[in-house]
Backbone as JSON Lines, residues from 0, in Angstrom:
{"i":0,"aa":"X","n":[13.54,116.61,-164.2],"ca":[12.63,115.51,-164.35],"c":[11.29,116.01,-164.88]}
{"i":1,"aa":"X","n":[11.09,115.53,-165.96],"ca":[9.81,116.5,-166.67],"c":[8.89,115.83,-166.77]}
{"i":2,"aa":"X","n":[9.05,114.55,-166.49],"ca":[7.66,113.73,-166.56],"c":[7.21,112.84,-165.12]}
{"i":3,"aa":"X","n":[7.74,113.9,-164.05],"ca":[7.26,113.48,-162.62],"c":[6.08,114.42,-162.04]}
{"i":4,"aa":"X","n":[5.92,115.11,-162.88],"ca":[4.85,116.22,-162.67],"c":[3.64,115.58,-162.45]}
{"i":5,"aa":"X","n":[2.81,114.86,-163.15],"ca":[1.69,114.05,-162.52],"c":[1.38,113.87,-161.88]}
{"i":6,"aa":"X","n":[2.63,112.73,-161.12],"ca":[2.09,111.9,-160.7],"c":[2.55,112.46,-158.59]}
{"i":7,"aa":"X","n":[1.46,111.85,-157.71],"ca":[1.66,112.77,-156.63],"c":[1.67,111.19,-155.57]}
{"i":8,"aa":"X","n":[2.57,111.68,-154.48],"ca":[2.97,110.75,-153.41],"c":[2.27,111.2,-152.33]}
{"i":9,"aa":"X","n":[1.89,110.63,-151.24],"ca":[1.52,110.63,-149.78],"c":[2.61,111.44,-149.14]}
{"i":10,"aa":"X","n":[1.99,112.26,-148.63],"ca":[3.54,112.95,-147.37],"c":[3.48,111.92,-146.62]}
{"i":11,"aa":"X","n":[4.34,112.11,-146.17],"ca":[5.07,111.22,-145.26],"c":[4.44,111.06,-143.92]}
{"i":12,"aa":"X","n":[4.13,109.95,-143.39],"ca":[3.46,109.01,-142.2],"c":[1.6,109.41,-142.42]}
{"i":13,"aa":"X","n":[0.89,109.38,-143.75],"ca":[0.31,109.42,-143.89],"c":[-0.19,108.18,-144.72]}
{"i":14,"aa":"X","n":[0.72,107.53,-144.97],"ca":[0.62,105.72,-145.49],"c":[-0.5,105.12,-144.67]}
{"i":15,"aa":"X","n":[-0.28,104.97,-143.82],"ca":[-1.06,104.49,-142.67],"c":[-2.35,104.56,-142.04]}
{"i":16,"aa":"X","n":[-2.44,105.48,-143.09],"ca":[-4.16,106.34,-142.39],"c":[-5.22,105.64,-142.91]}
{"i":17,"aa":"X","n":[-5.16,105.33,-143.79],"ca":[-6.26,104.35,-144.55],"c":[-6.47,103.15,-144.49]}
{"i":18,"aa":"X","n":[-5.44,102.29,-143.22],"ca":[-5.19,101.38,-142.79],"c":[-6.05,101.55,-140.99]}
{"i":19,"aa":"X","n":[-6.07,102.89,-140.3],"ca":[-6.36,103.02,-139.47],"c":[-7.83,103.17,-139.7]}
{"i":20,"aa":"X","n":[-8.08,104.09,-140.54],"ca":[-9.58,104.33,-141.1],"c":[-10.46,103.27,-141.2]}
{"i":21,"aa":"X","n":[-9.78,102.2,-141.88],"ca":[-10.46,100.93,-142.05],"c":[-10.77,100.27,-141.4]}
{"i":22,"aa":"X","n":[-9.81,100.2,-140.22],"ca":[-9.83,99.17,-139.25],"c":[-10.82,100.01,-137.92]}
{"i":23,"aa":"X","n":[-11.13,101.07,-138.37],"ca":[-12.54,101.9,-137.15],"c":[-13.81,101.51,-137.8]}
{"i":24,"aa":"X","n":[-13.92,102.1,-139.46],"ca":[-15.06,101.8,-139.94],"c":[-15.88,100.3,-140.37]}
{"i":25,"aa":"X","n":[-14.58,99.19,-140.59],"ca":[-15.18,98.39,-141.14],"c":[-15.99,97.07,-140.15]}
{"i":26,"aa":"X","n":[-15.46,97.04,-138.76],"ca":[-16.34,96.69,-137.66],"c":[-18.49,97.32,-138.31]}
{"i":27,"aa":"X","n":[-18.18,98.42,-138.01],"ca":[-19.71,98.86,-138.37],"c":[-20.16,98.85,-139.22]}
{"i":28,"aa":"X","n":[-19.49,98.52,-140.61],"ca":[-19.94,98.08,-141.61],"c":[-20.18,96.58,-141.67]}
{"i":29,"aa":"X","n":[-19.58,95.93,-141.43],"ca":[-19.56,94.26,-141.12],"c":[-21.39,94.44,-140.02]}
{"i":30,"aa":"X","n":[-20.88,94.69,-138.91],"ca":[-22.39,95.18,-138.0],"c":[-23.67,95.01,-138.53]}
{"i":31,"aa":"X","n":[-23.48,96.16,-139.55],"ca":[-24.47,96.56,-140.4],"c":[-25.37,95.53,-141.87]}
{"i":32,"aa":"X","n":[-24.27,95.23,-141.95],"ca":[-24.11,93.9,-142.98],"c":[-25.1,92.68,-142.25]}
{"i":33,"aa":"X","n":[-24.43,92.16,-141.81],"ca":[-24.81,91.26,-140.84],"c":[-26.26,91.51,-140.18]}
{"i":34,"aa":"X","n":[-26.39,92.14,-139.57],"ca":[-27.85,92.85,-139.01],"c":[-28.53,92.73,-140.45]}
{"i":35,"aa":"X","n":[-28.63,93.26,-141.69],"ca":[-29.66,93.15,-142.53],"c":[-29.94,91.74,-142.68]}
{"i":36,"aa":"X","n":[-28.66,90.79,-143.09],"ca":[-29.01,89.59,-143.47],"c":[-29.38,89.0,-142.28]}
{"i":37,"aa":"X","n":[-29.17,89.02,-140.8],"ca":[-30.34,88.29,-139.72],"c":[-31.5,88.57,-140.13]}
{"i":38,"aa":"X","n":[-31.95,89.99,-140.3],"ca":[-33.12,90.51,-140.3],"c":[-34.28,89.87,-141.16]}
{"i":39,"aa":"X","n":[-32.89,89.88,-142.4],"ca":[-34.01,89.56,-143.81],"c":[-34.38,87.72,-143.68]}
{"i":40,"aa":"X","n":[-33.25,87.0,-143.19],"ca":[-33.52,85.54,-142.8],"c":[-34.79,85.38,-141.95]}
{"i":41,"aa":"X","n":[-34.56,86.52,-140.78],"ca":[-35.84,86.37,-139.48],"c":[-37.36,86.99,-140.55]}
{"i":42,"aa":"X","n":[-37.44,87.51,-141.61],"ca":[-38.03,88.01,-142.12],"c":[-38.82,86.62,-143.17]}
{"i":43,"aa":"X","n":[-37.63,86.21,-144.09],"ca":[-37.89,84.89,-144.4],"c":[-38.32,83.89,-143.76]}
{"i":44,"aa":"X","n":[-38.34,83.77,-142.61],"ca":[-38.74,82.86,-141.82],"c":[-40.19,82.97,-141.16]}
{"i":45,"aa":"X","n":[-40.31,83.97,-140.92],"ca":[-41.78,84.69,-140.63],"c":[-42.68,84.0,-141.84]}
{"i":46,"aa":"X","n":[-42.38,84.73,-143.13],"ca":[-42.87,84.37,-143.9],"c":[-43.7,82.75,-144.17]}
{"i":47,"aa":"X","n":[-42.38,82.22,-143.82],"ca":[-42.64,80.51,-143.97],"c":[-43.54,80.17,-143.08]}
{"i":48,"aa":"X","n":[-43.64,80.56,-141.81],"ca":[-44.35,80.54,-140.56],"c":[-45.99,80.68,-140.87]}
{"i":49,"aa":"X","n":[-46.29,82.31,-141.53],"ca":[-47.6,82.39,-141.59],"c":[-47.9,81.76,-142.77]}
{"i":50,"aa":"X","n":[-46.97,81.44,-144.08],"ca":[-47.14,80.27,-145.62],"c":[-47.87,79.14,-144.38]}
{"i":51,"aa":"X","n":[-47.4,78.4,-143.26],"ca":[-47.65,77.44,-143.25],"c":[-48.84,77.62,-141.86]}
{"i":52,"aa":"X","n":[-48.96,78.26,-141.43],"ca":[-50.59,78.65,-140.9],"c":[-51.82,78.48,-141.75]}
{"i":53,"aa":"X","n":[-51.14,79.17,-142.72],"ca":[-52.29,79.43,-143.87],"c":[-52.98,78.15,-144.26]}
{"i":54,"aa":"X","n":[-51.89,77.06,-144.19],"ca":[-51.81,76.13,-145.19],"c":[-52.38,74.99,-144.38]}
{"i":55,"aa":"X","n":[-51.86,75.11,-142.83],"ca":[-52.59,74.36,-142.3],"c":[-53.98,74.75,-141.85]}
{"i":56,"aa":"X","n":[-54.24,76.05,-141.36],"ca":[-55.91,76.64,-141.33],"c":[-56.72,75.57,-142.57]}
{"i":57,"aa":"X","n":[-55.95,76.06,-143.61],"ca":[-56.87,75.83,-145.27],"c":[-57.25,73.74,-145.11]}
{"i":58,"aa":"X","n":[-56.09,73.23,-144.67],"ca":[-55.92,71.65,-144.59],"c":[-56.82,71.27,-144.12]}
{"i":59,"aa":"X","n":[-57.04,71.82,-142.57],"ca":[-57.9,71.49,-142.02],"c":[-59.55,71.7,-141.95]}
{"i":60,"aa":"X","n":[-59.5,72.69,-143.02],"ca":[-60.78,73.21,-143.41],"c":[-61.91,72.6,-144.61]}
{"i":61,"aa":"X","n":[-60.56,72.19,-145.0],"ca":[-61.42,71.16,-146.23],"c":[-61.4,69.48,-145.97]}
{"i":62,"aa":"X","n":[-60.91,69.14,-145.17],"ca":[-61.1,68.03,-144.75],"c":[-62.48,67.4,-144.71]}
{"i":63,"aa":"X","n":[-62.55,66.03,-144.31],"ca":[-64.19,65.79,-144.71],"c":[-65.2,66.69,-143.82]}
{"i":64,"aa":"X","n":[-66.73,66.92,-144.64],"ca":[-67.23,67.64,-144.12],"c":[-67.86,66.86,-142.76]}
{"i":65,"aa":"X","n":[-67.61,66.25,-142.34],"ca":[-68.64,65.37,-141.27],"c":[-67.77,66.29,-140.09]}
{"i":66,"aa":"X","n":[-68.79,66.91,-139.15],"ca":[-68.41,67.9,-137.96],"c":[-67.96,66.56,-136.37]}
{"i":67,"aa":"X","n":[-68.09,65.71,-136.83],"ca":[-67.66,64.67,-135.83],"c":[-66.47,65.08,-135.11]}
{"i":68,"aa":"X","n":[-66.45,64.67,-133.65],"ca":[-65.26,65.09,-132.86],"c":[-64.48,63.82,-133.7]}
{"i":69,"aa":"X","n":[-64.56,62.91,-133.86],"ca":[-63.64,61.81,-134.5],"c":[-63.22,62.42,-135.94]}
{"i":70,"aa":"X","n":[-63.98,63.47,-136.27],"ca":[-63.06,63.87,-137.63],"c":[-61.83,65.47,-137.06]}
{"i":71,"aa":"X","n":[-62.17,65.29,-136.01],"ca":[-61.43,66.9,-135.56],"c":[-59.98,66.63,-135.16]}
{"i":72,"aa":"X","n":[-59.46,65.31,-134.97],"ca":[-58.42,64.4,-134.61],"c":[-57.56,64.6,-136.27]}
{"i":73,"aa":"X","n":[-58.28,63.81,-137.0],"ca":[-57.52,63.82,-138.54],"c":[-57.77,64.86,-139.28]}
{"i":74,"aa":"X","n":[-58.14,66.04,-139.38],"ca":[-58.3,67.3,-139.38],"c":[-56.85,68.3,-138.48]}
{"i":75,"aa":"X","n":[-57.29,68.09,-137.62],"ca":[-55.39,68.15,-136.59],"c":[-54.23,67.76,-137.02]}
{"i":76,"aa":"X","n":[-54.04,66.45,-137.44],"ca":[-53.1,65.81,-138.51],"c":[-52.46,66.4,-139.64]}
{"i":77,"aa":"X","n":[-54.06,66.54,-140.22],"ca":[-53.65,67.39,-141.41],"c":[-53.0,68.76,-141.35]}
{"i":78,"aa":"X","n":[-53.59,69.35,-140.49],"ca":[-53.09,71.23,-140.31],"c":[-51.9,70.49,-139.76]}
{"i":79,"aa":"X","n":[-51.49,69.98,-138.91],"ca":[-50.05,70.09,-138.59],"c":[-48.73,69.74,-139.62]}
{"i":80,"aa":"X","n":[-49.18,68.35,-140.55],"ca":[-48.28,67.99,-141.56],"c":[-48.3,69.39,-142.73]}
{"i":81,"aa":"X","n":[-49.02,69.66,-142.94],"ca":[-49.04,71.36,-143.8],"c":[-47.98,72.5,-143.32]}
{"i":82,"aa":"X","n":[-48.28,72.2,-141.79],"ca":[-47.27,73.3,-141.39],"c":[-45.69,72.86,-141.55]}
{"i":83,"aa":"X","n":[-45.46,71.58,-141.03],"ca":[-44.11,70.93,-141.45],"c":[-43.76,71.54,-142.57]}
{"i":84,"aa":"X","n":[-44.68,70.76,-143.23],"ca":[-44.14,70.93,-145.13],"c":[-43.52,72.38,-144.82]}
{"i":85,"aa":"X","n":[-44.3,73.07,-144.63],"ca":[-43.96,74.69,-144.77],"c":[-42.75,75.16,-144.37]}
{"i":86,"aa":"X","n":[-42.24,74.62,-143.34],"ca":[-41.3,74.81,-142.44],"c":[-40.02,73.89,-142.8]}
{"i":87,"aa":"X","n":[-40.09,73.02,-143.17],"ca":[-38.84,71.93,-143.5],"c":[-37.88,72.66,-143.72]}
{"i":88,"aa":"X","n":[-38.07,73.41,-144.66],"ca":[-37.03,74.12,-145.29],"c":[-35.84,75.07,-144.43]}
{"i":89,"aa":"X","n":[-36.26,74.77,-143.55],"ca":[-35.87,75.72,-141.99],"c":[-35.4,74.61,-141.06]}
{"i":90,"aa":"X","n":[-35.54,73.13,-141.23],"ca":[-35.13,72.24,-140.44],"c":[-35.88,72.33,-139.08]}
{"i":91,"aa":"X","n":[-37.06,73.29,-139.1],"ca":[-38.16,73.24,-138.45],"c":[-39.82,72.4,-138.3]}
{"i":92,"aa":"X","n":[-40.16,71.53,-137.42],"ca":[-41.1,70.95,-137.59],"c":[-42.4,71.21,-135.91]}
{"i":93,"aa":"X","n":[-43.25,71.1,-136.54],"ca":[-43.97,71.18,-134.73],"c":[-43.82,70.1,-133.68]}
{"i":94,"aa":"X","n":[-43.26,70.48,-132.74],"ca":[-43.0,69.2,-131.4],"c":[-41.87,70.11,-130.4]}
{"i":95,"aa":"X","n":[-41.95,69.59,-129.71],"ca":[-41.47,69.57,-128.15],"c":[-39.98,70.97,-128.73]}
{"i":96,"aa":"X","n":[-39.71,70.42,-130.0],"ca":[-37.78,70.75,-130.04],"c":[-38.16,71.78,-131.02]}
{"i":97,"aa":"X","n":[-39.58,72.28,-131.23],"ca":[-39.34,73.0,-132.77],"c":[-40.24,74.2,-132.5]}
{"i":98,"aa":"X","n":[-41.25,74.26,-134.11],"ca":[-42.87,75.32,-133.31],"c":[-43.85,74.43,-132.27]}
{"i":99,"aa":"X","n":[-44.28,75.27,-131.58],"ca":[-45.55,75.31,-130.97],"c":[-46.48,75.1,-132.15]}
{"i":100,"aa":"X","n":[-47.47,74.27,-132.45],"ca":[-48.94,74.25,-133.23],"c":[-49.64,73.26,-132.87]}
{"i":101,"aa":"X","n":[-50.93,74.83,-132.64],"ca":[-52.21,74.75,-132.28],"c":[-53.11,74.38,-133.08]}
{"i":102,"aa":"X","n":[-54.08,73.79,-133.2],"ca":[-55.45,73.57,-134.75],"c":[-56.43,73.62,-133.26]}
{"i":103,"aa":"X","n":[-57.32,74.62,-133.65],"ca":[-58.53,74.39,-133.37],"c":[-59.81,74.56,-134.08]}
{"i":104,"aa":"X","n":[-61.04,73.54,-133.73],"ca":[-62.3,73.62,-134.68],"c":[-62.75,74.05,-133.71]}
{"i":105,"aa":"X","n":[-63.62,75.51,-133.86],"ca":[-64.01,76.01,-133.06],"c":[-65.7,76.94,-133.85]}
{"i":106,"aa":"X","n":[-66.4,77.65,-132.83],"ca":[-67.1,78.69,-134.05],"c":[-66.25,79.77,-134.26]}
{"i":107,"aa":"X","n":[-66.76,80.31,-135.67],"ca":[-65.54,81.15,-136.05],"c":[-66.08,82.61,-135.62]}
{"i":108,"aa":"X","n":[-65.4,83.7,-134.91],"ca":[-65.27,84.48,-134.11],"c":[-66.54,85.51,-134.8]}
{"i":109,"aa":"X","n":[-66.52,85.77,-136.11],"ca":[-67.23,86.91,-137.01],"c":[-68.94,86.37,-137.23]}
{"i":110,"aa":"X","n":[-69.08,84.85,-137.22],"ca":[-70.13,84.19,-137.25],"c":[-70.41,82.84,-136.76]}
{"i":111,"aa":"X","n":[-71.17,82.78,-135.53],"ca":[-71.05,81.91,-134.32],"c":[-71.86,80.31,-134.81]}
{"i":112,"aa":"X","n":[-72.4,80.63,-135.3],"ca":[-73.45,79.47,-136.86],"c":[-72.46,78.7,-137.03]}
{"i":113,"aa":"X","n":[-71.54,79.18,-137.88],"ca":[-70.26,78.07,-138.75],"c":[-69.06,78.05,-137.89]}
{"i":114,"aa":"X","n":[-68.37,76.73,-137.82],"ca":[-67.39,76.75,-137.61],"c":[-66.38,76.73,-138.67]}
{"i":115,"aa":"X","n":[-64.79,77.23,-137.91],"ca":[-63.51,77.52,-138.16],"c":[-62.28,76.67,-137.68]}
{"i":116,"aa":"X","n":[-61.4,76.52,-138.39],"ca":[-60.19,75.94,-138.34],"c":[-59.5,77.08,-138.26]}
{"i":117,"aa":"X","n":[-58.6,77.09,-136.84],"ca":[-57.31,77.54,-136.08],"c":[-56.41,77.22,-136.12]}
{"i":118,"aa":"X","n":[-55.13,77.77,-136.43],"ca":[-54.02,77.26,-136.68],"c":[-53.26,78.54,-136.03]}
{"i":119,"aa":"X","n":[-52.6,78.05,-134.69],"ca":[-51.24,79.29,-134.18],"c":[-50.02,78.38,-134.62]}
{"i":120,"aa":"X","n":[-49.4,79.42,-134.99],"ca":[-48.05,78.65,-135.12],"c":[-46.97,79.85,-134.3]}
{"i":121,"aa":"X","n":[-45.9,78.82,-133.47],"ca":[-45.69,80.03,-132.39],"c":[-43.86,79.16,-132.26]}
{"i":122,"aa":"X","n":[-42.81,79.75,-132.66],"ca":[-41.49,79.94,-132.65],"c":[-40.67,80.36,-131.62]}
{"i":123,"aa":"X","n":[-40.15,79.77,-131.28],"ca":[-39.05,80.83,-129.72],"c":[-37.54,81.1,-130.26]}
{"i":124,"aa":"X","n":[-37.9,82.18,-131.24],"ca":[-36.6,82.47,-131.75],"c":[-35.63,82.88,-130.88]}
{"i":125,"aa":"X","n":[-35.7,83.41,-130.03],"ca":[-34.63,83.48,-129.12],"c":[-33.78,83.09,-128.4]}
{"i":126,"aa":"X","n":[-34.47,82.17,-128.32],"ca":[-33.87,80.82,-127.45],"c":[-33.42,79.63,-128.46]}
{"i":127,"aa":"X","n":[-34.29,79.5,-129.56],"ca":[-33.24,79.01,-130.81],"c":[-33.57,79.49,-132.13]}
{"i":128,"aa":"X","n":[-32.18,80.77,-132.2],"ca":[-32.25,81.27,-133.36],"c":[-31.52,79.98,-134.85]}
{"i":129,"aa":"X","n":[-32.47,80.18,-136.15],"ca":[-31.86,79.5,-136.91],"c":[-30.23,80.08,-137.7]}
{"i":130,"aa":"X","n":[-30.08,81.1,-137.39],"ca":[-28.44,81.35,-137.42],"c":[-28.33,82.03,-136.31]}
{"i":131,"aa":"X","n":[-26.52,82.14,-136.16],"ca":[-26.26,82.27,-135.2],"c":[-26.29,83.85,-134.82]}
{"i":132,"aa":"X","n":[-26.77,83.65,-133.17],"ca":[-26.74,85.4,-132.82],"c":[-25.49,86.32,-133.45]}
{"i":133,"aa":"X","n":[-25.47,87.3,-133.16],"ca":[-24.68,88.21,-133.09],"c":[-24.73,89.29,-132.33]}
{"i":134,"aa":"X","n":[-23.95,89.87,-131.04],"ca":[-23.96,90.52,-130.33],"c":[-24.13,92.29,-131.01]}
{"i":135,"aa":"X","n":[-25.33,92.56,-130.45],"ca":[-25.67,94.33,-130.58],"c":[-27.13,93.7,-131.81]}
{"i":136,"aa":"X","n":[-27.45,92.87,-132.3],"ca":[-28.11,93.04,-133.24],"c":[-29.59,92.4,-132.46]}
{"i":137,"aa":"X","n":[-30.95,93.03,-131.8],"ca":[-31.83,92.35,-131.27],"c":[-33.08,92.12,-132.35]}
{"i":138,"aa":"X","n":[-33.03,90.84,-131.95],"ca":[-33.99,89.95,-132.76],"c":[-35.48,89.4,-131.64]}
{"i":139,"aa":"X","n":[-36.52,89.54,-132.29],"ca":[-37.59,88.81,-131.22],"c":[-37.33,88.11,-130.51]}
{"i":140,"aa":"X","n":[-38.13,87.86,-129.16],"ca":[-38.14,86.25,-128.64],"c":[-38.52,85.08,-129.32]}
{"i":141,"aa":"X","n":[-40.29,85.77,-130.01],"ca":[-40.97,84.79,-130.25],"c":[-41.5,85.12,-131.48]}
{"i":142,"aa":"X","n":[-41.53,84.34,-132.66],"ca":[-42.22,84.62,-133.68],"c":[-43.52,83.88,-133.93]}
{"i":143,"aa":"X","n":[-44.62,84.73,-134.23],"ca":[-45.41,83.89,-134.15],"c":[-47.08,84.07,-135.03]}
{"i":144,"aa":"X","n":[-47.87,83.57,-135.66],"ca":[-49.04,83.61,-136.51],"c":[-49.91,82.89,-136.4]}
{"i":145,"aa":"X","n":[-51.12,83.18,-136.76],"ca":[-52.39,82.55,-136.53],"c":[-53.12,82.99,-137.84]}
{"i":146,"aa":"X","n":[-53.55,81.69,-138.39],"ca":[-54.44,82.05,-139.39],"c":[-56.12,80.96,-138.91]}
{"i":147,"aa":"X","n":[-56.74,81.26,-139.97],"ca":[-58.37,80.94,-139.83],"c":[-59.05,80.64,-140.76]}
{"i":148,"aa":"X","n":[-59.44,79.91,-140.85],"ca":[-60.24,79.49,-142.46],"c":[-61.42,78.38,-142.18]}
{"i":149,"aa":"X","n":[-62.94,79.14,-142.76],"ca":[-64.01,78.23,-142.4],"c":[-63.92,77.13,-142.92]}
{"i":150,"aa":"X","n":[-64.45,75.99,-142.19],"ca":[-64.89,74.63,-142.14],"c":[-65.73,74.24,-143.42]}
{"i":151,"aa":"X","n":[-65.75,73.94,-144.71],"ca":[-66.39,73.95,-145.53],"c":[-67.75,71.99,-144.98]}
């Protein structure tokens, strides 16, 4: 047989090995897999979190300039619908079932003269993650940001 020279076979009960191999390694590869994309989602989500701090700090900052406690009510409004917006996209909104958000007009910490618009925005990822856990992979409790932006 002159043209079996090539080509080369498995000894025998060695079929199987690459079947066993697979079935050890690919658990921790799956693991591994999985763990980045929680990570990078919990990462994405952060993101959206302090996007919408920002956005509500900024809302509430430009709102009318009149320092009236009656304007600090619709000023509140505003930073909170900002943060929604921000968050929708997550099927996340602020209330009882969603984030925690805070707005406060306060003086702003660096210069006691002017006041500042506060915005915490505060997540209990743990208790409801937006995908589902996966056992061995730990993720925060709580995600959470605060931004600040003067009162124009």
């Amino acid at each position: 047989m002159a043209g079996s020279e090539g080509t080369s076979r498995p000894a025998r009960g060695e079929g199987g090995a690459a079947a066993v191999e697979f079935a050890l390694v690919a658990p921790l590869v799956l693991l591994l897999l999985f763990g980045i994309v929680s990570y990078g989602f919990l990462l994405s989500f952060r993101q959206a979190l302090s996007q919408g701090a920002a956005e509500g700090a900024r809302s509430a900052a430009v709102w009318a300039a009149a320092y009236a406690s009656s304007q600090d009510a619709a000023r509140k409004t505003a930073a909170t619908a900002s943060v929604d917006e921000a968050l929708q996209s997550y099927g996340v909104a602020c209330g009882p079932t969603g984030a925690t958000c805070t707005v406060a007009i306060a003086a702003c910490s660096g210069d006691p003269a002017a006041q500042c618009a506060s915005v915490t925005v505060s997540y209990p990822y743990g208790a409801r993650p937006l995908i589902p856990r996966l056992p061995l992979i730990p993720l925060p409790a709580t995600v959470e940001y605060e931004a600040q932006a003067r009162v124009s």
